[in-house]
N, CA, C and O of each residue as an XYZ file, in Angstrom:
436
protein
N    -152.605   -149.062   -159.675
C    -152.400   -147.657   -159.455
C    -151.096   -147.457   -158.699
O    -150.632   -148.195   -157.831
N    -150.559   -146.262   -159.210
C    -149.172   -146.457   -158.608
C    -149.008   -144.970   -157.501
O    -149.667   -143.962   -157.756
N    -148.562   -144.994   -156.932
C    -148.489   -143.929   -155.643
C    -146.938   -143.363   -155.818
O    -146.014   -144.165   -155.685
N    -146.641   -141.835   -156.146
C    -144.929   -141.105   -155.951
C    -145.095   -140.710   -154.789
O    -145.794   -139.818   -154.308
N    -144.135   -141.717   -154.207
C    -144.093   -141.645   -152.442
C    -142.797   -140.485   -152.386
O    -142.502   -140.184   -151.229
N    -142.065   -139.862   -153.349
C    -140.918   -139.068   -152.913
C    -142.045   -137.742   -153.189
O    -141.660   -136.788   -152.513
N    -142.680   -137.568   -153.582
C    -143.639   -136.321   -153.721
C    -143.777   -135.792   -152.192
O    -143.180   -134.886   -151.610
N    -144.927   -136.818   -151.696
C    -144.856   -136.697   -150.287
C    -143.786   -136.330   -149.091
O    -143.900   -135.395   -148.299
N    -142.870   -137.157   -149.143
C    -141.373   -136.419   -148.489
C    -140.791   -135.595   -148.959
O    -139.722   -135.391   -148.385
N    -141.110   -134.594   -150.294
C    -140.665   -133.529   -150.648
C    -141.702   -132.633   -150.243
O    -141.309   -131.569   -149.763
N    -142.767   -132.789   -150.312
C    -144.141   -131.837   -149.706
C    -143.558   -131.636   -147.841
O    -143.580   -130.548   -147.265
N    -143.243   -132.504   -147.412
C    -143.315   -132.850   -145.624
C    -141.821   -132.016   -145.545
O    -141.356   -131.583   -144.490
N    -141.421   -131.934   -146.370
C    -139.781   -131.371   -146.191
C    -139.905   -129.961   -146.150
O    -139.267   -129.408   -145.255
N    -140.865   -128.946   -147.234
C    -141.013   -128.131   -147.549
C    -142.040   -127.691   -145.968
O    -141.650   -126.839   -145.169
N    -142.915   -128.216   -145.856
C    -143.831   -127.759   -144.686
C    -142.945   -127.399   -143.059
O    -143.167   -126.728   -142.051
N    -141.781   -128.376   -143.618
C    -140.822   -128.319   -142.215
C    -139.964   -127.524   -141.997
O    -139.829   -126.923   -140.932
N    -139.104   -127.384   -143.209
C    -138.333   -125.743   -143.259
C    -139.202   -124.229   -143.198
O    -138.781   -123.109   -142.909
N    -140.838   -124.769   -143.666
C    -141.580   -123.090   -143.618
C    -142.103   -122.850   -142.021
O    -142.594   -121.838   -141.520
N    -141.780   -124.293   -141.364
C    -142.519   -124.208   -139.708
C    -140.815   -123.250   -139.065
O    -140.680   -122.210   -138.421
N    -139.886   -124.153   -139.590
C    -138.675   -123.655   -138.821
C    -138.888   -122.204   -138.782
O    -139.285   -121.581   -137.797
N    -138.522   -121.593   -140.216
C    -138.282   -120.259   -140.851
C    -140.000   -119.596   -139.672
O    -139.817   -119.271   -138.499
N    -140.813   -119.563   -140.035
C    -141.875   -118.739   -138.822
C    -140.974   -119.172   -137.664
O    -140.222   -118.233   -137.401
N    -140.811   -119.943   -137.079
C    -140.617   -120.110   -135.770
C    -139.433   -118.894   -135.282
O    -139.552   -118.157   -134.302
N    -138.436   -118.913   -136.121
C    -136.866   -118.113   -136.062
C    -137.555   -116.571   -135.775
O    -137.256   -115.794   -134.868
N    -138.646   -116.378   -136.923
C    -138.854   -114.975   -137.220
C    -139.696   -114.701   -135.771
O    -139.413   -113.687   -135.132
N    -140.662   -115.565   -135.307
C    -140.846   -115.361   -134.138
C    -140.661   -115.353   -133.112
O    -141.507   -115.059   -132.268
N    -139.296   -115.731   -132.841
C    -138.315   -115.542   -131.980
C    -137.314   -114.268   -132.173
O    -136.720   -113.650   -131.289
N    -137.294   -114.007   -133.887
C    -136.586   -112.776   -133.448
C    -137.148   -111.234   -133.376
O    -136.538   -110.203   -133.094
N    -138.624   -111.452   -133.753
C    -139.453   -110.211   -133.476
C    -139.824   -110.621   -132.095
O    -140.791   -109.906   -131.832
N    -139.608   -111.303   -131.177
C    -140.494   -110.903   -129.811
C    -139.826   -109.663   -129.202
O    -138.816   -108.964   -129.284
N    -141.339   -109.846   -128.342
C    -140.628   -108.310   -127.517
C    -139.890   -108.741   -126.295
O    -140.032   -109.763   -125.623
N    -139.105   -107.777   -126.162
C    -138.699   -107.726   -125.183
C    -139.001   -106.697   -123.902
O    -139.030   -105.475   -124.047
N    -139.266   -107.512   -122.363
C    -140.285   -106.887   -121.438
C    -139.073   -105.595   -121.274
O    -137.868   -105.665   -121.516
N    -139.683   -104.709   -120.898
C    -139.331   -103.287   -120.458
C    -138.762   -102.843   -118.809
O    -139.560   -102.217   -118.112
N    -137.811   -103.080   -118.409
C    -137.481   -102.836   -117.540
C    -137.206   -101.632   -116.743
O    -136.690   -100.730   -117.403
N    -137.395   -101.395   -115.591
C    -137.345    -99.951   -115.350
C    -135.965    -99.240   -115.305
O    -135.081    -99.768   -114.631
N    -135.687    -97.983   -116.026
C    -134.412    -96.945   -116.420
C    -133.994    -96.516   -114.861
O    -134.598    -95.676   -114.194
N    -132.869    -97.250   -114.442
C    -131.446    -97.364   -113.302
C    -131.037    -95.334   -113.861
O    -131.164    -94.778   -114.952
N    -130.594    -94.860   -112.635
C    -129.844    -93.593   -113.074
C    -128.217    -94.047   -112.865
O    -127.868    -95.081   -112.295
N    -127.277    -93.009   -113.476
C    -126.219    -93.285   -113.611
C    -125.575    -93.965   -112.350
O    -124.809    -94.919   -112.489
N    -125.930    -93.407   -111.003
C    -124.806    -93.532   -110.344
C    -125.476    -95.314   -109.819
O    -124.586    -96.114   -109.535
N    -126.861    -95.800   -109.723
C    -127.018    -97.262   -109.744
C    -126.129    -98.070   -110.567
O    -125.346    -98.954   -110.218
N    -126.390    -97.610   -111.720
C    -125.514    -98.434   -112.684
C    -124.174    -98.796   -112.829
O    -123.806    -99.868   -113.310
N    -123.145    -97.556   -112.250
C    -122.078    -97.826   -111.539
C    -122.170    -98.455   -110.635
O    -121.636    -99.552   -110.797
N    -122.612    -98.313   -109.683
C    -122.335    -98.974   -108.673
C    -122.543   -100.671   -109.287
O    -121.620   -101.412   -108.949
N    -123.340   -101.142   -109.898
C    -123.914   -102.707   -110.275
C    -122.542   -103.034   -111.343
O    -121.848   -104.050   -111.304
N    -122.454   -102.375   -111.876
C    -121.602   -102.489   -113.170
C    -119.703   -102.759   -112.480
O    -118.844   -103.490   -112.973
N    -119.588   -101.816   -111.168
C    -118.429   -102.381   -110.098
C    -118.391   -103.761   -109.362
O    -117.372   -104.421   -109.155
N    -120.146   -104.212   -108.866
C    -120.467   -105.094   -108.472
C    -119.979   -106.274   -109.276
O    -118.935   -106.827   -108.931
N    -120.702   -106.724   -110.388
C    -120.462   -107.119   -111.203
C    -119.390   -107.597   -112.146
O    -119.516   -108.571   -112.888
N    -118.354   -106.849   -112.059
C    -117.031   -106.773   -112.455
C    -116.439   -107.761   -111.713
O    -116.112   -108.860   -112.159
N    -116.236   -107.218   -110.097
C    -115.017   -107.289   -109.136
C    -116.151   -109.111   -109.104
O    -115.319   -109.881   -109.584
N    -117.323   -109.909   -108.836
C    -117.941   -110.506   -108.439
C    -117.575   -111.276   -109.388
O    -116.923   -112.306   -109.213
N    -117.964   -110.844   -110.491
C    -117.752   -112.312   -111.872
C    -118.972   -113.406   -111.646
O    -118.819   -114.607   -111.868
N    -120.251   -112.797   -111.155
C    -121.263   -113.671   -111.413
C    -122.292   -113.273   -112.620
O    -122.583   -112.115   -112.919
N    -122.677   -114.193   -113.117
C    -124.381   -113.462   -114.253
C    -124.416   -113.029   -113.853
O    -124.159   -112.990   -112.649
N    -125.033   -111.811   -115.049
C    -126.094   -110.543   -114.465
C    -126.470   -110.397   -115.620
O    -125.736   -110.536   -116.599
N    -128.230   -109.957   -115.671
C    -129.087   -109.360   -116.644
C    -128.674   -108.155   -117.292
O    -128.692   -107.203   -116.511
N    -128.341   -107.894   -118.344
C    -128.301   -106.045   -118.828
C    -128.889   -106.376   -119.684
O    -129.008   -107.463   -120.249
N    -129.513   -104.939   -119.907
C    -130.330   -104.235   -120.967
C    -130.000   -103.073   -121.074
O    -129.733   -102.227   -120.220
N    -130.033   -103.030   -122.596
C    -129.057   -102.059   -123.528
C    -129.981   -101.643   -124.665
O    -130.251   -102.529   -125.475
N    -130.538   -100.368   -124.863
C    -130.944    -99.362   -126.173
C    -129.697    -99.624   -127.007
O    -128.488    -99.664   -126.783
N    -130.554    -99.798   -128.146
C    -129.902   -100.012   -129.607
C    -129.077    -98.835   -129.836
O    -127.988    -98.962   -130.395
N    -129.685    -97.218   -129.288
C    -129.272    -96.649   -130.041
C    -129.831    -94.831   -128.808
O    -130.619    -94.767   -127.864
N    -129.083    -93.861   -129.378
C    -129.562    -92.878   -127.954
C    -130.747    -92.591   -128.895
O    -131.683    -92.477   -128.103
N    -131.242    -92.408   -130.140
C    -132.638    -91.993   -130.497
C    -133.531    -93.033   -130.632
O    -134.590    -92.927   -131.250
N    -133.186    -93.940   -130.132
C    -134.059    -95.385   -130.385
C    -134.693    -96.230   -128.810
O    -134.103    -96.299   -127.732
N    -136.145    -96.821   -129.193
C    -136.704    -96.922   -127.779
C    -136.163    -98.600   -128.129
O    -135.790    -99.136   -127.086
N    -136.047    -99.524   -129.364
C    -135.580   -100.512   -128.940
C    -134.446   -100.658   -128.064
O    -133.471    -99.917   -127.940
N    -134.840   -102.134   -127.259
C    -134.114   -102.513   -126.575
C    -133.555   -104.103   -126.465
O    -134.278   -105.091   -126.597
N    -132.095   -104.125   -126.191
C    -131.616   -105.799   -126.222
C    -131.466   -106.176   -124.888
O    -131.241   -105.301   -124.052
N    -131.552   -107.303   -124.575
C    -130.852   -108.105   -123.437
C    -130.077   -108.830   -123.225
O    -130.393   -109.983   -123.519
N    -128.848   -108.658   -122.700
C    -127.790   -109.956   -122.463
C    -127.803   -110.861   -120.962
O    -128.477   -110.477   -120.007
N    -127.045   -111.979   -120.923
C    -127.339   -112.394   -119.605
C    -125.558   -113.166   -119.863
O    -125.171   -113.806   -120.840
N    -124.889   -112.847   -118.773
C    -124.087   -113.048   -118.824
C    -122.955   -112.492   -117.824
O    -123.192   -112.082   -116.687
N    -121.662   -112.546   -118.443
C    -120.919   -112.209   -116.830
C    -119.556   -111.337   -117.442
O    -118.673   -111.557   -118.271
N    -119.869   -110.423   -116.687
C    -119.458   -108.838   -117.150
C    -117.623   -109.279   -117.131
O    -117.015   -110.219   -116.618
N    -117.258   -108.292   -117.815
C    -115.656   -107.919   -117.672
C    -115.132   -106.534   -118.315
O    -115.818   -105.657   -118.841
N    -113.993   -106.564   -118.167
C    -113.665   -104.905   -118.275
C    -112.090   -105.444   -119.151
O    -111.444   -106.401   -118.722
N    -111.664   -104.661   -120.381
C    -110.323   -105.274   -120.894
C    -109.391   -104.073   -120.652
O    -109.992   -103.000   -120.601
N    -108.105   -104.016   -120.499
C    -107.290   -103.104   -120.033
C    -107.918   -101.514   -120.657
O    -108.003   -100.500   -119.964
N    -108.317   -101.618   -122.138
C    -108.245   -100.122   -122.318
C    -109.653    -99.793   -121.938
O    -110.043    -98.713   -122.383
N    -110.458   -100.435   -121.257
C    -111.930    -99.740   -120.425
C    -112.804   -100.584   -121.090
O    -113.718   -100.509   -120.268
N    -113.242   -101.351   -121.968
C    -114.126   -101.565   -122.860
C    -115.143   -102.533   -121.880
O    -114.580   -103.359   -121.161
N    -116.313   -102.460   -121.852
C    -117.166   -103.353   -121.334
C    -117.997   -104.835   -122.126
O    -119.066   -104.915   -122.731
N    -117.275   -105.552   -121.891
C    -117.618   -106.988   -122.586
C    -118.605   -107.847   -121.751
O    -118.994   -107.487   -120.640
N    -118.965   -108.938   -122.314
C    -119.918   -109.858   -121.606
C    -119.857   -110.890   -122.319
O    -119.540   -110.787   -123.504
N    -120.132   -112.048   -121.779
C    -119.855   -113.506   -122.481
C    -121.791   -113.767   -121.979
O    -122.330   -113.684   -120.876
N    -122.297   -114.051   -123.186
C    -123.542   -114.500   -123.309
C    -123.417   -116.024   -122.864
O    -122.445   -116.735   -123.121
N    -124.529   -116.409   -122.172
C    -124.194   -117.637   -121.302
C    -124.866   -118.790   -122.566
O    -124.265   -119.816   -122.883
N    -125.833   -118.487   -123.002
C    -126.410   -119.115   -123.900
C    -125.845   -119.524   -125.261
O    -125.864   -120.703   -125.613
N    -125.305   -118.480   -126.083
C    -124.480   -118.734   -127.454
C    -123.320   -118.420   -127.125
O    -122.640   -118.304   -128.145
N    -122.462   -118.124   -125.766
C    -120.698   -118.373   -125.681
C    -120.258   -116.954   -126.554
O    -119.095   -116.631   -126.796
N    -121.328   -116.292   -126.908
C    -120.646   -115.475   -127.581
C    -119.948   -113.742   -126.716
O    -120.462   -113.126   -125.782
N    -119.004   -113.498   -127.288
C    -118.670   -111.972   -126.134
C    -119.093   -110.689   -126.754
O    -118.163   -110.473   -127.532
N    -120.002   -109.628   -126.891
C    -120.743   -108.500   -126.818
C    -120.145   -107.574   -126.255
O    -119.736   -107.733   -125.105
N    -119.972   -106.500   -126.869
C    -118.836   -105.547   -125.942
C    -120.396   -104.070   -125.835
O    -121.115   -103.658   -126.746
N    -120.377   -103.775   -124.718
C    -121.082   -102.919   -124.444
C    -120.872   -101.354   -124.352
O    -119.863   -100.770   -123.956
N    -121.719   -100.966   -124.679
C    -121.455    -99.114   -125.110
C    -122.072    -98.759   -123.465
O    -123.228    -99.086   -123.199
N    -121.169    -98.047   -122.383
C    -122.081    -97.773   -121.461
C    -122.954    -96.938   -121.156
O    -123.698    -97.166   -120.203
N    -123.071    -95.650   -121.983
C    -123.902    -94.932   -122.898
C    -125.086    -95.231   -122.756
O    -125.856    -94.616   -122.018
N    -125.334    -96.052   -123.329
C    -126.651    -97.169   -123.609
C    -127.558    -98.131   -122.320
O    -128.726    -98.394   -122.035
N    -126.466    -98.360   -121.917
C    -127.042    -99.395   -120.842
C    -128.353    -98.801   -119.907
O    -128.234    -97.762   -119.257
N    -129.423    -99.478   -119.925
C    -130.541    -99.126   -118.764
C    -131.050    -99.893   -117.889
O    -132.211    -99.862   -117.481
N    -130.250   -100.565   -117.588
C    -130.720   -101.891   -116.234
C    -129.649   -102.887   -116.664
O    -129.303   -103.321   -117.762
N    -129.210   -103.116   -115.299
C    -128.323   -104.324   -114.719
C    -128.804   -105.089   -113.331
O    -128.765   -104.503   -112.249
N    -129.227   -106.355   -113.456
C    -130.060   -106.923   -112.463
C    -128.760   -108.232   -112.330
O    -128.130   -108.632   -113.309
N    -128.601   -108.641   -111.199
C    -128.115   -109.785   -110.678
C    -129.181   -111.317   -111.059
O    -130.400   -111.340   -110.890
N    -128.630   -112.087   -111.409
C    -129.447   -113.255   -111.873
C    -129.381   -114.238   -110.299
O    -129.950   -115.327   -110.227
């Protein structure tokens, strides 16, 4: 009796890309916890902090002004000559430029 042993490592291959693929999707539907809404003049003030300091800091940012989703960055704020508010994500290196509009909490890490 003869046994197709590549069957098997094509079955184990397939089970491993469908674990990845759930795993991604459940990482990118989690929620994110809800932090409590800073009024303007906190947020200045953290957002000066922050700047002039150049250490992490937590923000959380609404997607959108009619929208209750919300994102989080963690990272370390900057400001580019024509005003724009950027952040370098500490995790993927990547830079996020922020609408300040939007922003509803800035926490010091």
């Amino acid at each position: 009796m003869q046994v197709n042993l590549d069957s098997r490592t094509y079955y184990n291959q397939i089970i491993k890309q469908g674990k990845h693929v759930f795993a991604r999707l459940r990482e990118h539907f989690a929620v994110v916890p809800l932090k409590q809404q800073q009024n303007s003049q906190e947020l200045i003030t953290r957002l000066e902090l922050a700047i002039n300091l150049q250490e992490p800091v937590d923000v959380q940012m609404n997607y959108g002004f009619d929208q209750e989703q919300i994102q989080d960055f963690h990272g370390v704020l900057s400001q580019t000559p024509s005003g724009a508010l950027l952040i370098q994500d500490q995790k993927t290196k990547q830079i996020h430029q922020l609408m300040p509009d939007l922003l509803r909490h800035i926490s010091f890490s």
